[in-house]
C-alpha positions in Angstrom: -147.3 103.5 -95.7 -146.1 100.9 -98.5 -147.3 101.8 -102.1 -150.6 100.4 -103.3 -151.5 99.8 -106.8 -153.0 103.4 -108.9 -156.4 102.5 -110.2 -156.4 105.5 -112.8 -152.8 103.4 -113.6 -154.7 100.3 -114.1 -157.3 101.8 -116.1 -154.5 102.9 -118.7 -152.6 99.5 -118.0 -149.5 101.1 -118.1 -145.9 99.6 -118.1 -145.4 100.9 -115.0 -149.0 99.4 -113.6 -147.7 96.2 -114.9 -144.7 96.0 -113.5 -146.2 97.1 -110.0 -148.8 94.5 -110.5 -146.0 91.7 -111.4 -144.4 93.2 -107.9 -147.7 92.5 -106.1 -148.2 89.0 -107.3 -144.6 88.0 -106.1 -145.3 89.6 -102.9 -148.2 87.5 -102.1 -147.2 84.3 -103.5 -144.0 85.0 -101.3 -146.1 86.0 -98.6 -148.5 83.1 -99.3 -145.6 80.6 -99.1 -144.7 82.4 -95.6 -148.0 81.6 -94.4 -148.1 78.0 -95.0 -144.8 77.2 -93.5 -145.7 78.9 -90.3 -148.8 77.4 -89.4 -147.1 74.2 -90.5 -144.7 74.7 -87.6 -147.0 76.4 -85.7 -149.1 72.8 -85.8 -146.0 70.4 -85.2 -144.9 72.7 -82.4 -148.6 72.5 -80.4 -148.7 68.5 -81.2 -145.2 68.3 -79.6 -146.6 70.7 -76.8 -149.7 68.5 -76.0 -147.3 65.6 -75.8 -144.8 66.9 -73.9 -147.6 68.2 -71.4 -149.0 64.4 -70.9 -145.2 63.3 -70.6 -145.1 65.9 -67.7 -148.1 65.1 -65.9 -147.0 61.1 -65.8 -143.6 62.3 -65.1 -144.7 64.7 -62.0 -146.9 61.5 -61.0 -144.2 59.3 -61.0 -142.4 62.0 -59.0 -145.2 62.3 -56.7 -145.1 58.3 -56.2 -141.2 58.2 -55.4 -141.6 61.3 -52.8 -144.1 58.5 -50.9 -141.1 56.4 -50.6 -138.8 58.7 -48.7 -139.4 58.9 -44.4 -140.3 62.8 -44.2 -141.8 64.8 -41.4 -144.9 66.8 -41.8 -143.4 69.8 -42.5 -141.7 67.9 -45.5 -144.5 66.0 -46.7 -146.8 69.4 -46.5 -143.9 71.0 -48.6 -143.7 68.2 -51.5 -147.5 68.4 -51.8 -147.2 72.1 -52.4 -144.7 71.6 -54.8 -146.8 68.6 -56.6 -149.6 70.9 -56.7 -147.5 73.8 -58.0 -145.9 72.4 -60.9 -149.2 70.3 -61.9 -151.1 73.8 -62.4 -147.6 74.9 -64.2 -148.7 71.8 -66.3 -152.3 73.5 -66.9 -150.2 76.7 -67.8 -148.2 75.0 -70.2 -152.1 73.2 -71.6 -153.5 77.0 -72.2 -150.6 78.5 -73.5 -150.3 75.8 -76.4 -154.2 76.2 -77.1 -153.7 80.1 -76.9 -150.8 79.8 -79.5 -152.7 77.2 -81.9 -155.8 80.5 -81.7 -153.0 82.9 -82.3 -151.4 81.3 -85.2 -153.4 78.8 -86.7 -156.9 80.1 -86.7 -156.0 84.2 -87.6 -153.5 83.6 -90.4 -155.7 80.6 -91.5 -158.5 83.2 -92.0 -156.4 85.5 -93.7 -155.4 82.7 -96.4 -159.2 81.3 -96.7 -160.7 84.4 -96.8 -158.4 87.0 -99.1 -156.3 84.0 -101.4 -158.8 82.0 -102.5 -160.7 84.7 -104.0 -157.4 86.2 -105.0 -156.8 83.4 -107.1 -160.2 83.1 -109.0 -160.3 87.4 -109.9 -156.8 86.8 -111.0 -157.5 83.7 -113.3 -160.5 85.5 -114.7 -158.4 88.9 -114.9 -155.3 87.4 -117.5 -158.5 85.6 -119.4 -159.9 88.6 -120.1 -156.7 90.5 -120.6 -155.9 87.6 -123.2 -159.0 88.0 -124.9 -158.4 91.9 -124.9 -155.1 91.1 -127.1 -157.5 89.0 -129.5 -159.8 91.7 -129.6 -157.3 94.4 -130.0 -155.6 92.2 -132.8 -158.8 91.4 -134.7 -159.6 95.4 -135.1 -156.4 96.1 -136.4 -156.4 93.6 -139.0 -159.8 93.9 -140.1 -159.8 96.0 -143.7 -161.1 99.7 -143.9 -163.2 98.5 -147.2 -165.1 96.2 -145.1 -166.9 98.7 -143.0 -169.4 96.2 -141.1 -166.6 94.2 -139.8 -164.7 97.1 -139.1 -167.7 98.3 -136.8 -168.1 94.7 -135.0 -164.6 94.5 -134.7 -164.7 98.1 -132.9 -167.9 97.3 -130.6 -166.3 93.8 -129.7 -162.7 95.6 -128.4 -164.8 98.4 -126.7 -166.7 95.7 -125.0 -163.5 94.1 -124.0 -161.7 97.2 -123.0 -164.6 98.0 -120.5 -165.1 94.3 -119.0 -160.8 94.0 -118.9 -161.1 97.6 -116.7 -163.5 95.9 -114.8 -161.7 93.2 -113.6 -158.7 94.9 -113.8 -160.0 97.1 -111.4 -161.3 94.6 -109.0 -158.4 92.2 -109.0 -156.2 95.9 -108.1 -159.0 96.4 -104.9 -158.1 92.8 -103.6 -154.6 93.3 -103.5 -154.6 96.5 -101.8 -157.1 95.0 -99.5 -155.5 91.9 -99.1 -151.8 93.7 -98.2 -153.6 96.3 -95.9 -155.5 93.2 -94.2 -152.6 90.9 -94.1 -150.3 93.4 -92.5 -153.1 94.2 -89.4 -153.9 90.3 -89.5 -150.1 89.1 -89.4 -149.2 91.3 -86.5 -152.4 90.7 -84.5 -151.6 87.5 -84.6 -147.9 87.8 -83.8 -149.1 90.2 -80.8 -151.3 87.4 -79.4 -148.9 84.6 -79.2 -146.3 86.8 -77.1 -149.4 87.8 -75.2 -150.1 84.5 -74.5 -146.2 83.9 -73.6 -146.8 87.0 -71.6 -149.8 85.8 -69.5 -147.9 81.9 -69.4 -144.7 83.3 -67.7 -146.8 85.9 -65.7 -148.8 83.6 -64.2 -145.6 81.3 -63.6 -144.3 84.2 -61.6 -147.3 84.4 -59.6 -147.2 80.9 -58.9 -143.7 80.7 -58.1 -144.1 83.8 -56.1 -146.6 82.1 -53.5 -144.3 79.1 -53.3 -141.6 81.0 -52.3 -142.4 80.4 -48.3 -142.7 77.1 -49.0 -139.1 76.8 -51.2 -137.6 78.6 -48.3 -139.3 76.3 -45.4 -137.6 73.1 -47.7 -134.5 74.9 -48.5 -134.0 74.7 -44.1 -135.4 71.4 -43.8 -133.1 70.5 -46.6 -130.0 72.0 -45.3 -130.8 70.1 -41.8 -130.9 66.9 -43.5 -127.3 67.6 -45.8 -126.0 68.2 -42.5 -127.5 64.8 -40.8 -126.7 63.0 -43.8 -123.1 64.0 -43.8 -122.9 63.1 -40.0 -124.5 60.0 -40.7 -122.4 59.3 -43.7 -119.2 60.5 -41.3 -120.3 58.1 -39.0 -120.4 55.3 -41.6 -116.6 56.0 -42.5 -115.4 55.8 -39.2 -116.8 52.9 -38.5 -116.1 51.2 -42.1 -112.5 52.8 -41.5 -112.7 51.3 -37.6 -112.9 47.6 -39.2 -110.0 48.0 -41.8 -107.8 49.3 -38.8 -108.7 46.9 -36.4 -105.3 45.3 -34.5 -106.6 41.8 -34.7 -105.1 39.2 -36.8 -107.7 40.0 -38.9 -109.9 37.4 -38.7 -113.4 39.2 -37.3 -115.7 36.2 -37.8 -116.1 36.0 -34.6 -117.3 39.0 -32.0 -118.6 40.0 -29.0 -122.3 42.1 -29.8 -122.5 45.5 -27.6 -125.6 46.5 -26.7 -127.3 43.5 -27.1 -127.5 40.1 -25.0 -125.8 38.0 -27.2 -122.3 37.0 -25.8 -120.9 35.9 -29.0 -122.0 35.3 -32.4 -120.2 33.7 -35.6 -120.3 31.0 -38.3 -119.2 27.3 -37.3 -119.6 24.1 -38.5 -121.8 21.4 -37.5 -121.5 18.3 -37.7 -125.2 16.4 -38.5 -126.5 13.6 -36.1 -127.2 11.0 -38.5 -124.2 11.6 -41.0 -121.4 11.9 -39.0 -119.4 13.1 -42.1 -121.7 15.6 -42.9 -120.8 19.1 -41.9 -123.3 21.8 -42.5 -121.9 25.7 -41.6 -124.2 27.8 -39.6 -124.5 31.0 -37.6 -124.1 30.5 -33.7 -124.7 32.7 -30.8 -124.8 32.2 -26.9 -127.7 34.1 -25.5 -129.3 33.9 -22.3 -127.0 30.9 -21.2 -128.1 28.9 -24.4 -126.6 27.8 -27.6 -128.6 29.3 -30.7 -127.8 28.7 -34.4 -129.8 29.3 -37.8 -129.3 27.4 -40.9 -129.4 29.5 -43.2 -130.9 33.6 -43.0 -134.5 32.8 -44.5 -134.6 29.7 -41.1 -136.0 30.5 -37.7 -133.5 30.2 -34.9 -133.3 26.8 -32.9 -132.2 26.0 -29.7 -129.1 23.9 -29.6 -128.4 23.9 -25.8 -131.3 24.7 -23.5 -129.1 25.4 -20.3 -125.3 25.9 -20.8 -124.5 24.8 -17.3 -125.5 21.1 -17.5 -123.2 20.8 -20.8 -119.1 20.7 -20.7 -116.8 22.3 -23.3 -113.6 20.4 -24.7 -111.2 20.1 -27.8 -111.5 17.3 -30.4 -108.0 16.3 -31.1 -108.5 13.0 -32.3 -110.6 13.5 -35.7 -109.3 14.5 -38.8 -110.8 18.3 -39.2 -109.1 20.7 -37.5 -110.1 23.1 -35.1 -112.8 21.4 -33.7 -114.6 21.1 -30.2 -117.2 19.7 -28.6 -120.5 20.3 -26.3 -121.7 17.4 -24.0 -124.4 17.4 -21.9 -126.1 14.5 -20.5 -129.1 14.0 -23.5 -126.2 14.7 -26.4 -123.1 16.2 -27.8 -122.5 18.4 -30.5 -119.2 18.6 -32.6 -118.5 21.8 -33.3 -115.5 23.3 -36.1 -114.4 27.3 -36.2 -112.7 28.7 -39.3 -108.8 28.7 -37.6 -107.3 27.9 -33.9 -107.9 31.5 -32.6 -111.6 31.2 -33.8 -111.5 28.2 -31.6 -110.3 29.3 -28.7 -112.8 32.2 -28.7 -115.2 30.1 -28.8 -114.4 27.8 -25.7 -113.3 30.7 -23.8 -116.6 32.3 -24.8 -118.3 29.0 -23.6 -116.9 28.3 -20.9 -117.2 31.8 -19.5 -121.2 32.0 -20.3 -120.8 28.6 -18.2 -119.1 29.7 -15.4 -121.0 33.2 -15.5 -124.6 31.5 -15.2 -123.9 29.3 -12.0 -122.3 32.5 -10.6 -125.5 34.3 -11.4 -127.6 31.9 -10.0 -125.9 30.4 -7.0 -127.1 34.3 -5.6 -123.8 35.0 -4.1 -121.7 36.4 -7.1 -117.7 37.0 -5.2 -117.7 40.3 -7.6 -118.5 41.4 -10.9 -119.2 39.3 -13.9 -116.2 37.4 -15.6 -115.5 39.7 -18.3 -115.5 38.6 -21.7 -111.9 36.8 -23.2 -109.7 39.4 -24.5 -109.4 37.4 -27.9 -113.0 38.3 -29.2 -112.4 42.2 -28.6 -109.5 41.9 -30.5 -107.4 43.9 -27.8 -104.8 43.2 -25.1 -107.0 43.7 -22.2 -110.5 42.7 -21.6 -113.3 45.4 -22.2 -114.2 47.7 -18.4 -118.1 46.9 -16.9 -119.8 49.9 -17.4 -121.3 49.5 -13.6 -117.5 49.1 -13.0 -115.9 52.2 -14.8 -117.8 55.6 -15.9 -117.7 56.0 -20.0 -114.5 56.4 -21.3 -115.5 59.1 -24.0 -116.5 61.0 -21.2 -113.4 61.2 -19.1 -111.4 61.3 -21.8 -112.8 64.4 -23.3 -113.0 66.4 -19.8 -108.8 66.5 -20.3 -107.3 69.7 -20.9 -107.5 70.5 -24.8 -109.3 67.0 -25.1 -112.6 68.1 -26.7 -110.5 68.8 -30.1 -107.9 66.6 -32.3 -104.7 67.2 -30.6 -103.3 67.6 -35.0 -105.8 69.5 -36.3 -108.6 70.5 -34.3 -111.7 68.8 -35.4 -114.3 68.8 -32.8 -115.1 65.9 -30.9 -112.4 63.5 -31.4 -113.2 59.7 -30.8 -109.5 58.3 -31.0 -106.8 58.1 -28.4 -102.8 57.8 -28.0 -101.9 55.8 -24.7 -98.6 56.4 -24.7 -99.3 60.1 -25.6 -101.7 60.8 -23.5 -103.7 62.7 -26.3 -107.3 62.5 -28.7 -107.4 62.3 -32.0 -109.9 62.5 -35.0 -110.6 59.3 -36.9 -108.3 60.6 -39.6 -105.7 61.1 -37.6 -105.7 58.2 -36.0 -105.2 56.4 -39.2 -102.2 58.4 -39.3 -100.9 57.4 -35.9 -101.3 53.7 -36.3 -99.1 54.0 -39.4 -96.5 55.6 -37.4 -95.9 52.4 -35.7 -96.7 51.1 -31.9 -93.6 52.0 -31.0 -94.3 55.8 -31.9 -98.4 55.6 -30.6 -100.9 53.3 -29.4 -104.0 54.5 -31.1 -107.6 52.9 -29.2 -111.1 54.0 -29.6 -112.7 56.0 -27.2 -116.1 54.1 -27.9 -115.3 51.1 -28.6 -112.6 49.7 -26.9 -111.7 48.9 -23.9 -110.0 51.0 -21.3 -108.3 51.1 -18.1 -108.7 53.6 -15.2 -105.0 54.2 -15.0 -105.0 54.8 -19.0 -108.0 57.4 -18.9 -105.9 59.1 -16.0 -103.6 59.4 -18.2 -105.5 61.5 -20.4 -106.4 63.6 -18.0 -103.5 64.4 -16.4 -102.1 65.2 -19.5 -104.2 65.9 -22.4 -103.9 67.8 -25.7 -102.8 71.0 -24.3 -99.5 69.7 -21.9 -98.3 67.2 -25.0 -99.1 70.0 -27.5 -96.9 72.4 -25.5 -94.1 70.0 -25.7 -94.5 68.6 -29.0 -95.1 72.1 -31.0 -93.2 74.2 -28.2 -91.0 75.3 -31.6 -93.9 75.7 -34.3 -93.7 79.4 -34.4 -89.9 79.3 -34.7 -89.9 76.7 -37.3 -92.5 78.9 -39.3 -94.8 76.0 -39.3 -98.7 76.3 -39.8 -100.9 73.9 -37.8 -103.3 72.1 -40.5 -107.2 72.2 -39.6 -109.5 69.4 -40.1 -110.2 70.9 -43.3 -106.8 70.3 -44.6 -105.9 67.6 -46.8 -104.5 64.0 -46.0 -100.8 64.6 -47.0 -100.6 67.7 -45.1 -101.2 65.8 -41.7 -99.4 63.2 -42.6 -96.7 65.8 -43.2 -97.2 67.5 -39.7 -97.5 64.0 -37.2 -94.5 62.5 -38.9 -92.4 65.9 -37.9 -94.2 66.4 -35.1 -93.7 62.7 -33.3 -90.9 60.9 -35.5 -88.7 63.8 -36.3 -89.8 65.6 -33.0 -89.2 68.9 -34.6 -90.9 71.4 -32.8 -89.6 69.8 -29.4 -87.5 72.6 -27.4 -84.6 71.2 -26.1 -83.7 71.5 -22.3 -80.0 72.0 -23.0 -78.2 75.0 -24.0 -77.1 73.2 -27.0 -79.1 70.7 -28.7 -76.3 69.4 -31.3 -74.2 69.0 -28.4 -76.5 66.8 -26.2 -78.4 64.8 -28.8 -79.9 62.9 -25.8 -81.3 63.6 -22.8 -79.9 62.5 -19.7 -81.8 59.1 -18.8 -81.2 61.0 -15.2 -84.0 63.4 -16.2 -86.3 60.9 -16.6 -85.7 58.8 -13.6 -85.5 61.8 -11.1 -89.2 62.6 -13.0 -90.1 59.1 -13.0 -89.4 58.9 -8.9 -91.0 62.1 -8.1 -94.4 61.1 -10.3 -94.0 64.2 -12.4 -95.5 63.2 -15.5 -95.1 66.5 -17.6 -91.7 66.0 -17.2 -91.4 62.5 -18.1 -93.3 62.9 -21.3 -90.9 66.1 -22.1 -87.9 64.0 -21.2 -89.1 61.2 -23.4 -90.1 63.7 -26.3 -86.6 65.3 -26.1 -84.9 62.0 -26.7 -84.3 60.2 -23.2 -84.4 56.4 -23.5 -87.6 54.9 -21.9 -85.4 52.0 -20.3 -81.9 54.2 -19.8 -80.2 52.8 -17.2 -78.8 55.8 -14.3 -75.5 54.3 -13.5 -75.2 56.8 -9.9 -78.4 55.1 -9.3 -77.1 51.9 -8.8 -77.7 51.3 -13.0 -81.8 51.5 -12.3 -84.2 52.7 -14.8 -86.7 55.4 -14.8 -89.5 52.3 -14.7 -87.5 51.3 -11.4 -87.5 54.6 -9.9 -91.2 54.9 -10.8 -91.9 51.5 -8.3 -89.7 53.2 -6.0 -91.7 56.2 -5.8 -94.7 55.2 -5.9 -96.5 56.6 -8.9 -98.9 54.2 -10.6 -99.4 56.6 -13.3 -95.6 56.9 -13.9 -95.4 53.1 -14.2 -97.9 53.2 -16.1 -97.1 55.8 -18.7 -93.2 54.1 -19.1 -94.6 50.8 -19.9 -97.2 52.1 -22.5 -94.3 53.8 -23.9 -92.1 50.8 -24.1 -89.9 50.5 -20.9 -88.9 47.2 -19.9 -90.4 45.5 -17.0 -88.0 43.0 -16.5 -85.0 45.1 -16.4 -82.9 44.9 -13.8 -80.0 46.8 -12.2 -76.9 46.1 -10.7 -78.0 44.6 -7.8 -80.3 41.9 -9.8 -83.1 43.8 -8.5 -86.2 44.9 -11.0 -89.4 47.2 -10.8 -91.6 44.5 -9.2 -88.6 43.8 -6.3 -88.6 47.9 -6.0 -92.4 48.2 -5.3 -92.4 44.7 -3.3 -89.6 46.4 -1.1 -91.6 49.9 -0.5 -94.8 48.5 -0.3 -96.2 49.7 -3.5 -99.6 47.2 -3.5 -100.8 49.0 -6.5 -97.8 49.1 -8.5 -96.8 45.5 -7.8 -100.6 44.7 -9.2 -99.7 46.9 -12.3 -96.5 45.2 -12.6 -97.9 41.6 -12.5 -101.0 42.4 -15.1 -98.1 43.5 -17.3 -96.4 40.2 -17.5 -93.5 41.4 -14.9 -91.3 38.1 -13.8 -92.4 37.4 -10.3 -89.2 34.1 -10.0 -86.4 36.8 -10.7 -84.3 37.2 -7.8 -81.6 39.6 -6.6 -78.0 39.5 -5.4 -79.1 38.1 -2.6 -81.2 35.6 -3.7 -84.4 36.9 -2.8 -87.8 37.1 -4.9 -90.4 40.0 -4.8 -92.4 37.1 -2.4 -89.7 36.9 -0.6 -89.2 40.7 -0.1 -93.1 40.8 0.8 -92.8 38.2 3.0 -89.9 39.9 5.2 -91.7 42.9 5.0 -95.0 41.8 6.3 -97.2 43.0 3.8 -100.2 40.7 3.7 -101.5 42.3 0.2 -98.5 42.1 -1.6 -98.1 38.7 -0.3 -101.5 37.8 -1.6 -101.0 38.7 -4.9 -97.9 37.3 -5.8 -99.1 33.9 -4.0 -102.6 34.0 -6.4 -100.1 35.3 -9.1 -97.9 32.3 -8.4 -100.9 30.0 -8.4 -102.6 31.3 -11.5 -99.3 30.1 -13.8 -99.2 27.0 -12.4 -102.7 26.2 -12.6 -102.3 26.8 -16.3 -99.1 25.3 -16.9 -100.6 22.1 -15.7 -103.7 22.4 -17.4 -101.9 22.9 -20.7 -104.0 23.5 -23.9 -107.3 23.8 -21.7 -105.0 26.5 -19.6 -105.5 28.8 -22.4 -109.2 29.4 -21.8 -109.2 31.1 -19.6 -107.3 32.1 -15.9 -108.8 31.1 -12.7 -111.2 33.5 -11.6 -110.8 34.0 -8.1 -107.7 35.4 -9.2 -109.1 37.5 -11.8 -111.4 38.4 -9.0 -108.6 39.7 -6.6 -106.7 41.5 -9.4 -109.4 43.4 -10.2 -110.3 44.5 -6.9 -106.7 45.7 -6.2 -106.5 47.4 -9.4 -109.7 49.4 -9.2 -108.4 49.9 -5.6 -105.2 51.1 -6.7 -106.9 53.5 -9.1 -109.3 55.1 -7.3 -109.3 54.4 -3.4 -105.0 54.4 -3.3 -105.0 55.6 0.8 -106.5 52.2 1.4 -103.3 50.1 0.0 -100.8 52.8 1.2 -100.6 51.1 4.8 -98.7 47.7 5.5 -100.1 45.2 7.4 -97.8 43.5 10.2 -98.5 40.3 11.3 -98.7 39.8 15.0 -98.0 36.6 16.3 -97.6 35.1 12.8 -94.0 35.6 12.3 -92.9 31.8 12.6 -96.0 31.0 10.3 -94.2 33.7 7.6 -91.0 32.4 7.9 -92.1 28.7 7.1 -93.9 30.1 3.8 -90.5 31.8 3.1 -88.7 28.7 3.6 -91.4 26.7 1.5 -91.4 29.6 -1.2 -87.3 28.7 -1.3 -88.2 25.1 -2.5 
């Protein structure tokens, strides 16, 4: 227990009661001091409270307001209004506690310093009075004379009286303090012991709270993790496709496209020239839907209808005005001058045009010769047209039923949307990026979902896939003590691993006993692979070193794209010319690839051959063409496509600029048919037709074809 002041010590007013009593005083004006600067704080802190609880509850309404925004489920929504209703009655926690505290503090110690101070004060103020009037009195008796005996007797009853009303207060103003420190000391910690009850129950009930949201915080922690996982699809899907435009192999101007999976045929910006002010141009957004020409002014405009029926309107060039790349629509009520941004633009557009044209009167004449024209290569920004989808099946989906297919033939990510033709392999949109910087010459990278494709290319995949090519390409990883990246690995990594893998070919195993010895293959390897349609061993003679167009002098100097005609592989051709060979080459006897399949009968590889740009005028040692060759050999197909072949380029040399637009369709017509024949039906083309009672007819076309 701390020391309390003596009363028998204040009734003798010792030094030593003095000097405890001076102790006292400076205790409780310390103490007093104290007590004002806490409930001071204690006031500022619960007026900051009470405004940081209002900011909270507009804040969690705002919060509750932006959560409407967001497209959520029911499970979600259910969840946010848990959580809203959770941290508002946190909110209500946060309301008590600071009311609780303001009790604990304020009010207690304020009743301590109203009730025990004031009081204090005045029995102190009256207790040094009376003490200085003891000193009078005290100083009075002594000087008062013994000679004057009735003073002397006043002077002693006024200092007894003193003495016994200075005891009296003495002793009173002693009783306060010791009261006053025994109360203070309860009243202080009382009220120190309620605020951290209050923090207690605050927290406490936070617990609870918290406690029965937990099902709830675990229900949006799975909903949550779901949507990171969709957004990061999503956002993966984004990058390829932003990545998909950068990487395009267009010339790079993409104002102009095709629209899959919609009815528009084509859609861009052109200019138009107005009616009334012929110099007037105004640019505007075009498209050709539903065999009509549409354009809008500007993106707040409604569309109008420019053309009402593309088949009673023709398509030509304006040469003769001074704005370049301009054409024109006439139909019998008007014409329209039309001007695109540069000369491919145009030509897009009147191929575009003329095809829509030439599709609608096939469409509705009722007796369509095959499937629809496809749409001009030039739009698609690819070398060959894009495949029906009534005429092919989905090329992601062959593609990925390869061997090793379903994974990036680099570094394994799942999935891959990317191809190598030349490779034969799939590849993840970052590796493809990759690839095209390796050059053509090294791989021909094409989507798997949005270009076109070929059957004889997605054969290709097949046949050989991610596994076969990985077995020749990393046949040395182990060796080399090389590590395969993942799709987790960074950029320069796989950068690191295609260029040794493709350019320096360093896992390749060599055939040879001694690779330093036989830097290349023998181009024999090849041809002997190339005639017998074995393309594993093609692509390990190519990845070895052999030289795509290697001439095989003990085979009369052919090539391994000659030997392919000769054999009759359409897939060999096929994979030689994606890899560079050259389809004009010709060996000792003058004779080429298309001469080779024209002589055995080949109808398939001849139609490869031509779609390739092979030269159907070459002739041999003996003057002859592949017509010619067909013709002696009686083989009505092959005869029938070099003739349309034949017909096609000089329909479009004579044509000119208008040749350009587009080839004549009966021919595209055939070509397909033979192709898709060739592909998938290759019995039917395997026979040759000889001509019965024909044979003088034959031999005038041969003389006729030698004119």
């Amino acid at each position: 227990m701390d020391s309390l002041l003596g009363f028998e010590e204040c009734v003798k007013d010792s030094p030593e009661f003095r000097l405890n009593l001076d102790q006292f005083e400076k205790e409780v004006s310390l103490l007093e001091s104290h007590l004002d600067k806490v409930m001071k704080l204690c006031g500022r802190m619960v007026e900051a409270g009470q405004v940081y609880s209002s900011t909270n509850q507009l804040f969690l309404s705002s919060l509750a307001d932006l959560s409407t925004y967001q497209e959520t489920n029911g499970v979600v929504t259910n969840c946010l209004n848990q959580f809203n209703q959770g941290l508002q009655e946190m909110v209500s926690f946060h309301t008590m506690l600071f009311d609780q505290t303001q009790r604990a503090i304020s009010q207690q110690l304020n009743n301590l310093c109203t009730q025990f101070l004031p009081q204090l004060a005045e029995t102190r103020r009256e207790f040094v009075r009376i003490g200085e009037d003891l000193e009078t009195a005290a100083l009075k008796n002594a000087q008062v004379s013994r000679h004057k005996a009735s003073e002397a007797e006043r002077a002693s009853h006024l200092l007894l009286a003193t003495q016994k009303c200075y005891q009296h207060f003495a002793l009173d103003y002693c009783l306060q303090l010791n009261s006053f420190k025994i109360q203070q000391r309860a009243d202080i910690l009382n009220s120190v012991f309620s605020f951290v009850h209050a923090q207690f129950t605050f927290f406490h009930q936070g617990f609870d709270l918290l406690r029965d949201m937990e099902p709830t915080m675990k229900t949006m922690a799975a909903q949550l993790s779901q949507l990171s996982a969709d957004c990061v699809s999503k956002r993966k899907d984004l990058e390829n496709k932003h990545l998909l435009v950068q990487q395009r192999d267009a010339s790079g101007e993409q104002m102009v496209s095709p629209c899959p999976g919609s009815d528009d045929i084509i859609q861009g910006y052109l200019f138009k020239r107005c009616r009334r002010k012929s110099k007037t141009w105004k640019r505007c957004w075009f498209t050709i839907r539903d065999n009509q020409l549409i354009y809008r002014k500007s993106h707040k405009d409604d569309t109008m209808v420019l053309f009402e029926d593309l088949r009673l309107c023709a398509v030509k060039s304006l040469e003769h005005t001074d704005r370049r790349f301009c054409f024109e629509l006439l139909s019998v009520q008007k014409s329209c001058a039309l001007q695109a941004d540069s000369e491919q633009l145009k030509q897009a557009w009147l191929s575009a045009l003329q095809g829509s044209i030439d599709l609608a009167y096939r469409e509705r004449g009722g007796t369509p010769l095959t499937q629809p024209k496809e749409p001009p290569s030039l739009l698609c920004g690819e070398e060959n047209p894009p495949v029906p989808p009534t005429q092919r099946p989905a090329a992601l989906g062959v593609a990925l039923s390869g061997p090793g297919n379903q994974r990036c033939c680099d570094c394994g990510e799942e999935e891959p949307r990317w191809a190598s033709i030349n490779l034969g392999v799939t590849m993840c949109i970052e590796c493809s990026g990759i690839h095209r910087s390796l050059g053509v010459h090294l791989s021909k990278v094409r989507s798997l979902t949005l270009d076109s494709w070929e059957a004889e290319q997605l054969k290709l995949l097949c046949i050989l896939g991610n596994d076969i090519m990985n077995g020749i390409y990393e046949a040395r990883c182990s060796e080399e003590g090389r590590v395969k990246p993942t799709a987790d690995s960074p950029r320069p990594e796989k950068e690191m691993w295609i260029k040794e893998k493709y350019v320096e070919k360093r896992f390749v195993q060599s055939s040879g006993s001694d690779a330093a010895q036989c830097p290349k293959v023998n181009p024999g390897h090849l041809y002997q692979a190339a005639l017998a349609g074995d393309l594993v061993a093609m692509a390990k003679a190519l990845a070895e070193g052999a030289e795509v167009s290697g001439c095989v002098p003990e085979e009369e100097g052919r090539t391994a794209l000659i030997g392919a005609a000769v054999g009759g592989s359409l897939l060999a051709c096929e994979f030689l010319l994606q890899n560079g060979a050259n389809i004009n080459y010709r060996d000792l006897r003058g004779q080429g690839a298309l001469h080779a399949a024209a002589t055995a009968g080949h109808t398939g590889q001849v139609c490869l051959l031509l779609k390739r740009g092979a030269n159907q005028y070459a002739v041999d040692e003996t003057g002859q063409d592949p017509l010619a060759i067909a013709v002696e050999a009686a083989n009505a197909d092959i005869v029938t496509l070099l003739r349309m072949a034949r017909m096609n380029e000089e329909m479009r040399d004579s044509e000119g600029i208008f040749g350009a637009m587009g080839d004549d369709q009966t021919f595209q017509d055939i070509f397909r048919d033979f192709s898709d024949m060739a592909s998938h039906d290759p019995e039917k083309l395997s026979r040759r037709q000889l001509i019965r009672g024909g044979d003088s007819e034959l031999g005038e076309d041969k003389e006729r074809d030698k004119y």
